[in-house]
Backbone bond lengths (Angstrom), bond angles and torsions (degrees), N, CA, C in turn:
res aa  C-N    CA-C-N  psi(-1)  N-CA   C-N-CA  omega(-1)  CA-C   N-CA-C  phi
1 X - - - 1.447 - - 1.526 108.77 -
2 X 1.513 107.44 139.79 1.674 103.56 -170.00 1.865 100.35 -85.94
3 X 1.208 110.15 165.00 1.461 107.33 -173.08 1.864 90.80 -93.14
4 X 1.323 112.14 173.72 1.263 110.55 173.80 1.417 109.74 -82.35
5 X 1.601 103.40 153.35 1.351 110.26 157.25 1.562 127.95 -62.61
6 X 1.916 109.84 144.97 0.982 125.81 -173.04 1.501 126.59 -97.41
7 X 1.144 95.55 -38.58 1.475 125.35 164.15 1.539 142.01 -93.99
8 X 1.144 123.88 130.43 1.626 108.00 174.18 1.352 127.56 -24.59
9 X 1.205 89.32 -53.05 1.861 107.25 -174.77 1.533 108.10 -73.59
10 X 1.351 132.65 -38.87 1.281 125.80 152.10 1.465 119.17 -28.24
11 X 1.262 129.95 -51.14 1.278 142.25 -155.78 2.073 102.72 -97.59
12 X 1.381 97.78 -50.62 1.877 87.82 163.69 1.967 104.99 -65.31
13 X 1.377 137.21 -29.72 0.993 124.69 -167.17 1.704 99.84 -75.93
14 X 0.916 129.16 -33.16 1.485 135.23 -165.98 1.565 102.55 -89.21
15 X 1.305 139.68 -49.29 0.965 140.07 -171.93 1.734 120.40 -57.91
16 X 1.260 127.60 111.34 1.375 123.22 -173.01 2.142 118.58 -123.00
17 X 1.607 75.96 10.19 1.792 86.54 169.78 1.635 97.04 -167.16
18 X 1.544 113.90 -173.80 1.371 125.52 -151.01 1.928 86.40 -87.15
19 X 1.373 120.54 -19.56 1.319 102.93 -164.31 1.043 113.06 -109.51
20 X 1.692 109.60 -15.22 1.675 98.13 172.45 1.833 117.46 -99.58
21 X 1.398 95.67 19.67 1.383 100.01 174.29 2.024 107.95 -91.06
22 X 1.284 90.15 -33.08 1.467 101.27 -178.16 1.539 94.99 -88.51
23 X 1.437 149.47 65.09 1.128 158.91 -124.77 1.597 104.48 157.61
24 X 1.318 91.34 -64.19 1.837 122.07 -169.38 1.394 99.67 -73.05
25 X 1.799 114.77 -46.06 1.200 125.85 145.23 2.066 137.48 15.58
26 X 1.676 66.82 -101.74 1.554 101.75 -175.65 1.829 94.09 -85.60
27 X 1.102 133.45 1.18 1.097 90.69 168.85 1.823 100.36 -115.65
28 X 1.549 121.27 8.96 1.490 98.95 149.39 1.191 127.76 -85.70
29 X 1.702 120.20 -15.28 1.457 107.68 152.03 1.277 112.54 -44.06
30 X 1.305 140.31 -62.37 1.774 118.36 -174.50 0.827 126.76 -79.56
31 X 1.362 115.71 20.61 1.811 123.30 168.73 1.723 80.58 -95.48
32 X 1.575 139.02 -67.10 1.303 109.34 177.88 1.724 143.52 -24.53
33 X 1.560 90.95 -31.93 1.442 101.34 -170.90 1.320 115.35 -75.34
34 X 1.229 135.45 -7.04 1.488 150.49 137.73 1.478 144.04 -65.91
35 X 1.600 99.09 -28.53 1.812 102.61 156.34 1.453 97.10 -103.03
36 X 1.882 69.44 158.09 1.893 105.81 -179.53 1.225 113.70 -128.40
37 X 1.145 134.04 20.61 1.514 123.17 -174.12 1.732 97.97 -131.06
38 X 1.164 89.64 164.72 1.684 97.16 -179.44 1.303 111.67 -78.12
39 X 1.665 119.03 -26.22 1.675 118.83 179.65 1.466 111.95 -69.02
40 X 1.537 112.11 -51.75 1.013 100.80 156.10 1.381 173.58 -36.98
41 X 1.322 80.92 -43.46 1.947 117.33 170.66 1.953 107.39 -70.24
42 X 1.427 92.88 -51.39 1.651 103.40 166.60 1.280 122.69 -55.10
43 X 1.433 121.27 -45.42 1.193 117.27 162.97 1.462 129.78 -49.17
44 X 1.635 132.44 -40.68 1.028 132.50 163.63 1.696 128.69 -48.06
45 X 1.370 101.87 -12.27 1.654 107.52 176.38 1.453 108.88 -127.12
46 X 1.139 131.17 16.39 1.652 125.53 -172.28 1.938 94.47 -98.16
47 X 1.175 138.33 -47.21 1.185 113.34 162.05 1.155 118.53 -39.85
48 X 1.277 115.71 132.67 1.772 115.10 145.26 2.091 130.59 -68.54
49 X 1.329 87.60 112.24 2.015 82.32 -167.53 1.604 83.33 -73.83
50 X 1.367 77.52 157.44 1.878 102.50 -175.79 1.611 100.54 -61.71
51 X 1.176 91.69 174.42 2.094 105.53 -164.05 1.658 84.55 -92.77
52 X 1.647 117.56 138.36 1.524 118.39 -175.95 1.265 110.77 -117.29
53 X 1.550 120.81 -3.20 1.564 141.53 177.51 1.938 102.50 -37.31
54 X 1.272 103.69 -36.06 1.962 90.20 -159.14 1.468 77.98 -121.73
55 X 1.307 132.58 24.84 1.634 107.34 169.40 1.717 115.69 -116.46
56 X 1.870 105.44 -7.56 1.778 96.89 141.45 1.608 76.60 176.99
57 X 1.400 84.46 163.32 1.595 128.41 158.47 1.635 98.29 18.52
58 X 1.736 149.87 136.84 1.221 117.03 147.02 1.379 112.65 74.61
59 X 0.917 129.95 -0.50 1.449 126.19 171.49 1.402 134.71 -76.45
60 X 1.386 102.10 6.69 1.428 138.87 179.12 1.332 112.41 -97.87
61 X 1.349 98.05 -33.95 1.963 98.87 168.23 0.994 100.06 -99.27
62 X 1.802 150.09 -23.24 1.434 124.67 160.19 1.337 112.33 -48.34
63 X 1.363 127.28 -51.05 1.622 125.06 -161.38 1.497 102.93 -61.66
64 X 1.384 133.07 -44.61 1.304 154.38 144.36 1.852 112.44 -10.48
65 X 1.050 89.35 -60.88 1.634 106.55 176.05 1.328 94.28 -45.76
66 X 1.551 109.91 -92.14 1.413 150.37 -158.50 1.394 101.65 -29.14
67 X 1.497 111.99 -69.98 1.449 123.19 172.87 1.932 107.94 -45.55
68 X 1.244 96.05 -63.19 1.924 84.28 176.82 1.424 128.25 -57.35
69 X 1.260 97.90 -18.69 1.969 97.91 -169.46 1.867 85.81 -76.65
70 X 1.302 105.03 -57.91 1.825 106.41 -170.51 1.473 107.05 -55.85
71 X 1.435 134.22 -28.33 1.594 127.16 -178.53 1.638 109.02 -89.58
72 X 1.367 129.79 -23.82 1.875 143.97 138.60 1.576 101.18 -44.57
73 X 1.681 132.21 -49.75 1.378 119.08 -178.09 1.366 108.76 -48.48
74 X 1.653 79.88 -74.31 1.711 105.07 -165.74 2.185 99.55 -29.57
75 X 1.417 97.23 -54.78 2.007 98.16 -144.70 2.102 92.67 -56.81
76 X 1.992 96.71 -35.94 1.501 91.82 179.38 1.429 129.92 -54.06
77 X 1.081 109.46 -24.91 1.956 112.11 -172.58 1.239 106.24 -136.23
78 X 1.620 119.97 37.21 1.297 147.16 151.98 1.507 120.89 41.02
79 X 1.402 107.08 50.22 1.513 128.99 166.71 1.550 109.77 -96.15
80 X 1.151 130.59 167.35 1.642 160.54 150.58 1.420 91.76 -44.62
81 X 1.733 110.58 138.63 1.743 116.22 -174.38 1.187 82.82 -87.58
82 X 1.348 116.32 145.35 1.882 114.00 162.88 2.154 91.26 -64.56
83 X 1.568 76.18 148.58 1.782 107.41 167.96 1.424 111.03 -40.40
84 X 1.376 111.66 -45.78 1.927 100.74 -164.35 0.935 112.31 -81.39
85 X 2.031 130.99 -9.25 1.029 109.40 -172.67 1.913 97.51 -85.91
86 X 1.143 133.58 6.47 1.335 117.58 -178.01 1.824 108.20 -101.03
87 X 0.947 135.54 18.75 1.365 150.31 -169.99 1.643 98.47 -85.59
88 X 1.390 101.10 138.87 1.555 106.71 -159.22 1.711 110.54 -74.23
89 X 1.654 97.83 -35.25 1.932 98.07 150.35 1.104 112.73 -17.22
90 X 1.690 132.33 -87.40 1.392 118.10 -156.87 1.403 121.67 -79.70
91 X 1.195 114.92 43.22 1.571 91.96 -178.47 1.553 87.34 -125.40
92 X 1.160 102.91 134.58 1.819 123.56 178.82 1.356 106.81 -39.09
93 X 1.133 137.91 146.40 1.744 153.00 141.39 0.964 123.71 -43.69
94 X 1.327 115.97 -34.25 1.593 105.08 -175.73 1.439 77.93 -148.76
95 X 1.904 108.77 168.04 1.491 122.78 -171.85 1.779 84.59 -77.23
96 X 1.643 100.72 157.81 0.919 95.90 -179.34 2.030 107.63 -147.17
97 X 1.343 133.63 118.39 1.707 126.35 -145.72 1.393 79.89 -114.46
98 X 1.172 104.31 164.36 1.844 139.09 171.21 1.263 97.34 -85.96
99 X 1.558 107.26 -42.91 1.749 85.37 -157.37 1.966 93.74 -115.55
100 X 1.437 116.25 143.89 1.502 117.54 171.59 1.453 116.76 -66.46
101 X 1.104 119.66 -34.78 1.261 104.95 -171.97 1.875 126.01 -72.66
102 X 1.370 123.03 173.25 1.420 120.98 -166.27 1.669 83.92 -84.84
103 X 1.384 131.41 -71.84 1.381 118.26 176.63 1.748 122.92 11.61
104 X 2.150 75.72 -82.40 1.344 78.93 -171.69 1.591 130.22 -98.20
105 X 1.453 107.31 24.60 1.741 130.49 159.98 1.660 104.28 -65.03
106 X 1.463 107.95 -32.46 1.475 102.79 -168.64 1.495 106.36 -89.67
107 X 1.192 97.09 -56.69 1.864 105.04 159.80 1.760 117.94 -25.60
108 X 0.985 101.72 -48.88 1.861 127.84 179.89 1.664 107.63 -60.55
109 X 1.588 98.48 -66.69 1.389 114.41 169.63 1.689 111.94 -38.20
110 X 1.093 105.40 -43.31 1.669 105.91 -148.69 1.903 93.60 -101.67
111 X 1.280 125.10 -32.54 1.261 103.32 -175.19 1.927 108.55 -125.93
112 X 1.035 104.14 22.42 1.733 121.64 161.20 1.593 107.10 -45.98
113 X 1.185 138.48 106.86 1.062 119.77 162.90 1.686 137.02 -57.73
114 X 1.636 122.10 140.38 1.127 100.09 -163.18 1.731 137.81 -59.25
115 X 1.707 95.19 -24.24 1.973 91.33 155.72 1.105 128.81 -53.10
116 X 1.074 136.01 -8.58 1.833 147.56 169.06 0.949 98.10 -87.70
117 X 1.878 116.24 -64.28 1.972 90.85 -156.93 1.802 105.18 -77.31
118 X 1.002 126.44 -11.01 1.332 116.52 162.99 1.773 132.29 -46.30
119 X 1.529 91.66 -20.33 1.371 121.44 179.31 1.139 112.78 -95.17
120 X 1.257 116.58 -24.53 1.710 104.67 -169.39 1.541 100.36 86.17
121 X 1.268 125.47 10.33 1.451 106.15 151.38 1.406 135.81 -135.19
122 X 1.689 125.49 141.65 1.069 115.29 -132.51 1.977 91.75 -142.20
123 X 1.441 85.23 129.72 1.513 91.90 -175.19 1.853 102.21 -161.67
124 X 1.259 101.50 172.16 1.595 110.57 164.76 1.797 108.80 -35.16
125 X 1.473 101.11 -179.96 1.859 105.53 168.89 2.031 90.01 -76.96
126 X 1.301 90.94 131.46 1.424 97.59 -173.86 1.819 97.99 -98.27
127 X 1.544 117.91 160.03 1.279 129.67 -143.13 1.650 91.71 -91.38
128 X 1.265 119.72 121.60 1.347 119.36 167.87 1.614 103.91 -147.80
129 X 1.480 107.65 96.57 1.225 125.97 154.82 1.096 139.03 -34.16
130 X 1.343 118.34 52.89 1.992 119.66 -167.77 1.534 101.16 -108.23
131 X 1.543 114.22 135.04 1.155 94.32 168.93 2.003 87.18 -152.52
132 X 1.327 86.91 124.74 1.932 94.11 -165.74 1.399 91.58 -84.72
133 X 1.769 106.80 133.14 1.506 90.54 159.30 1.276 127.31 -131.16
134 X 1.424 113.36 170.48 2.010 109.58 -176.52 1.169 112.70 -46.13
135 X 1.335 120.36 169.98 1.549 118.36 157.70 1.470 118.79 79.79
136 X 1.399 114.64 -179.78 1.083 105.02 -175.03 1.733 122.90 -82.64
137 X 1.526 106.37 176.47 1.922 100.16 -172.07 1.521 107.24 -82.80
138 X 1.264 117.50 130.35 1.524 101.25 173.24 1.505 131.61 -42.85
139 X 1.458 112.09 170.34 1.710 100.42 -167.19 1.601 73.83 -140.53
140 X 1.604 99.77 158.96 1.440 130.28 148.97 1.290 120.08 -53.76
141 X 1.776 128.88 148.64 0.809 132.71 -163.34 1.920 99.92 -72.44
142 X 1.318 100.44 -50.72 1.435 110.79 162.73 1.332 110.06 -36.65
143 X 1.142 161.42 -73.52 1.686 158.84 -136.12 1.420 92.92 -85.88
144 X 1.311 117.85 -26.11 1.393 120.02 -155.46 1.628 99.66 -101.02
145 X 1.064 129.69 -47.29 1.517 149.18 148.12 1.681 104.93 -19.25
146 X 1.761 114.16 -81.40 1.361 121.11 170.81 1.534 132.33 -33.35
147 X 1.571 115.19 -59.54 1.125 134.85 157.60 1.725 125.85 -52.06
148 X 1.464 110.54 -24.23 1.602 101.03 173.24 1.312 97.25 -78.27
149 X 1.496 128.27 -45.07 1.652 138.29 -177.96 1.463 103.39 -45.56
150 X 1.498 124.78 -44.98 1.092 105.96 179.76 1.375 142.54 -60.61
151 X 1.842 92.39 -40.46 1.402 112.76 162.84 1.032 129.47 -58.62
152 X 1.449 113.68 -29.87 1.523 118.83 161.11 1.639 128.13 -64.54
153 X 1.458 95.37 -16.72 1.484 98.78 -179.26 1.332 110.72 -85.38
154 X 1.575 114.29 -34.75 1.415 124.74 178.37 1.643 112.60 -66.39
155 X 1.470 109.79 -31.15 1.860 114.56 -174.42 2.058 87.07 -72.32
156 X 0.999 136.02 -62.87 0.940 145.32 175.92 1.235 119.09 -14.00
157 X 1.681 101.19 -62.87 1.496 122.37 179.57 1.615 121.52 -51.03
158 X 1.536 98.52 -43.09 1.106 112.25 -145.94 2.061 95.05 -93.41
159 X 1.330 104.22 -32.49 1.401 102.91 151.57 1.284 127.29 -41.64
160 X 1.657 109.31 -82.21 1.383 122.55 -170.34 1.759 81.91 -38.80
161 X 1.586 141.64 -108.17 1.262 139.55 -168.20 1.781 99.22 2.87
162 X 1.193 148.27 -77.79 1.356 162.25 -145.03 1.159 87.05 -54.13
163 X 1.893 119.33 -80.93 1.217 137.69 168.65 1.535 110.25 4.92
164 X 1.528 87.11 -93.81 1.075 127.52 178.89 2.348 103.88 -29.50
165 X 1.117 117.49 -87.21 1.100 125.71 175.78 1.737 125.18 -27.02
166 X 1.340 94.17 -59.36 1.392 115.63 173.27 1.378 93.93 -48.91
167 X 1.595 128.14 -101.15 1.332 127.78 161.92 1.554 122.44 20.64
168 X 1.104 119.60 -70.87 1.339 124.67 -169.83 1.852 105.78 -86.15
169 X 0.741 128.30 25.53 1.443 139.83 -176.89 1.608 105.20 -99.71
């Protein structure tokens, strides 16, 4: 089983039609739902994912996507949009709504956030899982493992020295 993508570009590299990108999608939203820091979160959009326009059907509204979800990151945890998502490539051809009806075109119209309608795409507040948190970023059991050893090497050190001093007195 492949792990999910982390990155934008993970998700244009994997994607090879309109449905398994929205697949590829939703499952780096829940790779969001696990970082908390802004370096982190930034990192998931600073690659540029490859252009998906000539690799099927609609691939003009994936790139579209891609670029809006990363310029919605960026404005949420208040960094600089990376450069590629403003490139005239991704922005859709024609407007393009989630929902068919006129209702909810206006609904769409009126609460689309502006990284979408810049794109030409227009839907409800679309789902982006950010949630920054205090404190420090979690660590691996490994980093965390290494670093007590060290300290242990340093409490160690700093004994034997004591030892040592006292001793010769």
């Amino acid at each position: 089983m492949q792990a999910r993508p982390t990155t934008l570009a993970e998700v244009a590299a994997r994607a090879d039609s309109l449905e398994r990108f929205g697949r590829e999608l939703a499952d780096w939203l829940h790779t969001l739902r696990a970082l908390g820091s802004r370096p982190a979160l930034a990192g998931t959009i600073a690659e540029a994912p490859a252009l998906l326009a000539g690799r099927f059907p609609d691939g003009k509204l994936a790139d579209a996507t891609l670029a809006a979800y990363a310029d919605l990151l960026a404005a949420r945890i208040d960094v600089a949009p990376p450069a590629w998502c403003f490139a005239t490539e991704r922005v859709a051809p024609e407007p393009w709504f989630a929902s068919a009806g006129p209702r909810a075109r206006i609904f769409a119209l009126r609460d689309t956030p502006p990284a979408f309608k810049r794109r030409n795409l227009f839907s409800g507040a679309p789902d982006l899982p950010v949630r920054l948190r205090a404190g420090r970023p979690p660590v691996s059991i490994e980093q965390r493992r290494a670093k007590n050893a060290e300290r242990q090497r340093r409490f160690q050190q700093r004994r034997r020295e004591l030892v040592r001093r006292l001793s010769s007195r």
